[in-house]
C-alpha positions in Angstrom: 109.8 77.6 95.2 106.0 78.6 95.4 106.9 81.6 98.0 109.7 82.6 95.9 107.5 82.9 92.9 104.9 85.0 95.3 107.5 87.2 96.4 108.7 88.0 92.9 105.0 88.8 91.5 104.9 91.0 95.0 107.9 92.6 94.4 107.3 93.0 90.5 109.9 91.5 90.3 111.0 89.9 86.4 108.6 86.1 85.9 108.7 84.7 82.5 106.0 82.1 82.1 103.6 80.4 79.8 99.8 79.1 78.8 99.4 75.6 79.2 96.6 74.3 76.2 97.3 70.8 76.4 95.4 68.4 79.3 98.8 66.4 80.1 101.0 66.5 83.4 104.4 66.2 80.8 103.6 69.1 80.0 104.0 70.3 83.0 106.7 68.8 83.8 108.8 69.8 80.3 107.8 73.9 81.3 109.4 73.3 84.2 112.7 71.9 82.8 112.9 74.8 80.2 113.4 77.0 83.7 110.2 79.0 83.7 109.6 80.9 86.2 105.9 79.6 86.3 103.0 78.4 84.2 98.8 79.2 83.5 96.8 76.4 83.0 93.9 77.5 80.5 91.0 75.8 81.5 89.1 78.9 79.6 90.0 78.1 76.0 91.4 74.4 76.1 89.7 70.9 77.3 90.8 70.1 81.0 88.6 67.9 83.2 89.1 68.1 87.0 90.7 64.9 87.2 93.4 66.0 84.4 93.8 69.3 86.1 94.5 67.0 89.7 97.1 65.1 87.9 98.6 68.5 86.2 98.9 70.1 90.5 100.2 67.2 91.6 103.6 67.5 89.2 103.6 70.6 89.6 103.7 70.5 93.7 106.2 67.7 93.4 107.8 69.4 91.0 107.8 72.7 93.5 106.4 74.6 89.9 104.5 77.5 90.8 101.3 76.3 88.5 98.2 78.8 88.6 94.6 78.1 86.8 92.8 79.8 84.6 89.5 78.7 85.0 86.8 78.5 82.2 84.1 80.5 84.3 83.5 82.8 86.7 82.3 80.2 89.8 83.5 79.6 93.5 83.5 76.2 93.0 85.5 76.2 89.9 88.2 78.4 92.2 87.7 76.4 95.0 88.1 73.2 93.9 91.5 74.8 91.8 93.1 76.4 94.9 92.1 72.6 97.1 94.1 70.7 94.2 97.2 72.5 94.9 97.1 75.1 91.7 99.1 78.0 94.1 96.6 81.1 92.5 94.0 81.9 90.0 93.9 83.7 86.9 89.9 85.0 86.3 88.9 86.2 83.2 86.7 89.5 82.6 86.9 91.5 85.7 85.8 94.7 84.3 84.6 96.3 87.9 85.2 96.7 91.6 82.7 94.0 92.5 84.1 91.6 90.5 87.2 92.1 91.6 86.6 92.2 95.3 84.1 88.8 94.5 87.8 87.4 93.0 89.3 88.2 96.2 86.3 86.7 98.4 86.6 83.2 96.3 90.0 82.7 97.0 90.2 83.5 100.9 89.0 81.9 103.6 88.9 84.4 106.2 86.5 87.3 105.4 86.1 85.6 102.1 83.9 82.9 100.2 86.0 80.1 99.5 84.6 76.7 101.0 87.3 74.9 103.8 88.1 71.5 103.9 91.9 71.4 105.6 91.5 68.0 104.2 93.0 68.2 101.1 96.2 68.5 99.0 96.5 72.4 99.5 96.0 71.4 103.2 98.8 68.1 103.3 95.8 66.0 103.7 95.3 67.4 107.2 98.4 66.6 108.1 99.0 70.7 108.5 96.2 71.5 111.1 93.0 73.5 111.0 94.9 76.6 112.1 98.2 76.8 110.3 96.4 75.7 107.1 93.8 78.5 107.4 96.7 81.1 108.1 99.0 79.9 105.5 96.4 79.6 102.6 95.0 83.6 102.7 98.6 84.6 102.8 100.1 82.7 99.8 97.2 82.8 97.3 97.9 84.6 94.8 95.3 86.5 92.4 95.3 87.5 89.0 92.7 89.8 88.0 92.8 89.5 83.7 91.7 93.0 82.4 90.3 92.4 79.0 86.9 94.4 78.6 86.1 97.9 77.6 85.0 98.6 81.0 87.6 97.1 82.5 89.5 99.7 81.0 86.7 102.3 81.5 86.7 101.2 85.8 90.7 100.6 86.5 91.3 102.8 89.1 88.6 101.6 90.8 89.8 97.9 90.0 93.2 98.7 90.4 92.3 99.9 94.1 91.1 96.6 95.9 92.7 94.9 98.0 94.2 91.4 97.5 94.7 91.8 93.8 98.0 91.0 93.0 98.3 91.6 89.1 96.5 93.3 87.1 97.1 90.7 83.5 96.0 92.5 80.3 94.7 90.4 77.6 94.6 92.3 74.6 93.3 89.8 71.7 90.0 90.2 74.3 90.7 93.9 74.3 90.0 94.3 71.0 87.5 93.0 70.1 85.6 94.2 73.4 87.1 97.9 72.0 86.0 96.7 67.8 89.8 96.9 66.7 90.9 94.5 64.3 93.7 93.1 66.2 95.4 93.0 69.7 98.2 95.1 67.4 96.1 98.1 66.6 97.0 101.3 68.6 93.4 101.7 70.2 94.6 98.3 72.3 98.1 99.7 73.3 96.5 103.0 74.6 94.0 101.2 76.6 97.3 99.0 77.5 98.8 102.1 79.0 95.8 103.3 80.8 95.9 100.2 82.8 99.5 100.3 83.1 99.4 103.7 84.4 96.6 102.9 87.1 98.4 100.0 88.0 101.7 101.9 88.8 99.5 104.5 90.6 98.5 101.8 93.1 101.4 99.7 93.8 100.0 96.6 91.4 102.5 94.4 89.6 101.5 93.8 85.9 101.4 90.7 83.5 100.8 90.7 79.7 100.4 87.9 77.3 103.4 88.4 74.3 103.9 86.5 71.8 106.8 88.5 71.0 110.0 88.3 73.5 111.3 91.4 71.3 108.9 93.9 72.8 109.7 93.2 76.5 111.8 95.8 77.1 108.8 97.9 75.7 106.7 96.2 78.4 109.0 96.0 81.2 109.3 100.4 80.6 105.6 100.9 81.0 106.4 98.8 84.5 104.9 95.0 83.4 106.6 92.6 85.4 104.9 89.2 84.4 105.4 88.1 80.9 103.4 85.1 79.4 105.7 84.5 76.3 103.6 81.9 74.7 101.7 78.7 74.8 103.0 74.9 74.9 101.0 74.6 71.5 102.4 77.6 69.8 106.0 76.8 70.7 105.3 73.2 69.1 103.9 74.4 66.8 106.3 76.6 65.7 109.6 74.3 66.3 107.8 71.3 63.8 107.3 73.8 60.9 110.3 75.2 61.4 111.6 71.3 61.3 109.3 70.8 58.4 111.0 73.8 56.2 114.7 73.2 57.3 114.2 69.5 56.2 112.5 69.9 52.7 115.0 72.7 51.9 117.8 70.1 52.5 115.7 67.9 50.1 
């Protein structure tokens, strides 16, 4: 399941997904029955301690749920520790130049790259796959997400765009604006700097993702070549299905 999700985000290929807010394993679990494609946990903007996020990569292994982690700063051992429980990529927030995109792709490899080994752990069966194979089989099936969500992200994406071991480009355009001083992620200033990354990431062979809250405007999307669609998060779909609940029951009041 894992390296058919990989191949997909390779081969830009169609993944509909979602943000996971809530520090619970069912959660998880429930994404996973609703046939996503995969999930981001978003240790950036909700409450998840390490031993919650352990719990959350353990269903999602047994599950064989392709479960990355959006961590809530930009440190190797935050990655590290991630990519050892089992989370199959990383999501990082703000890379806005080369060097913080090559830094991305030095914290999660081994080889030529930053990332701390133990073959000890989950990611590595407990030892049980070998020093070798383990090394081998980790740098090849990471896979990176580098969020573009800064003014000068937008200002440096060729350069971004360029490095190797990227494989998204993810726009996050609430961030957009207000790094660009638009008042929302609608306002056109954030879909022409949506397109300019777009564009670059075309240029360079780089599969896209986007955040929508809106399925309606995927074929929009999917034209300017984004592949990887994060349709929502488990809180906004609850929300949204217990007022909708709420109003269908007082109007048959």
């Amino acid at each position: 399941m894992h390296d058919e999700f990989r191949q997909k985000v390779r081969t830009h290929t169609d993944c509909v997904g979602a943000f996971i807010k809530t520090p619970s394993h069912q959660i998880v679990e429930l994404l996973h029955l609703a046939g996503l494609d995969f999930a981001i946990v978003d240790a950036e903007h909700a409450p998840f301690d390490m031993s919650t996020l352990d719990s959350m990569a353990l269903a999602a292994r047994a599950l064989g749920f392709p479960l990355l982690l959006r961590p809530h700063a930009e440190a190797l051992s935050l990655i590290s520790q991630g990519l050892d429980l089992g989370f199959i990529g990383i999501v990082q927030p703000h890379i806005y130049d080369r060097a913080r995109a090559e830094a991305l792709v030095a914290d999660t490899h081994f080889k030529g790259g930053r990332r701390g080994f133990s073959p000890s752990t989950r990611a590595g069966e407990y030892g049980a796959m070998g020093h070798s194979p383990y090394l081998a089989a980790a740098d090849k099936a990471v896979v990176t997400f580098a969020q573009i969500e800064d003014s000068a992200g937008v200002a440096n994406i060729d350069d971004i765009a360029s490095v190797e071991g990227i494989d998204c480009l993810f726009v996050g355009r609430a961030d957009l604006a207000v790094s660009l001083n638009l008042p929302s992620a609608q306002d056109p200033g954030v879909a022409e700097a949506t397109a300019k990354i777009a564009a670059a990431g075309k240029a360079k062979g780089r599969p896209l993702g986007i955040f929508t809250g809106d399925v309606n405007e995927i074929p929009v999307l999917r034209a300017q070549g984004f592949s990887i669609f994060v349709c929502g998060t488990d809180q906004s779909w609850l929300l949204k299905e217990a007022r909708s609940a709420v109003r269908a029951a007082r109007g048959s009041v």
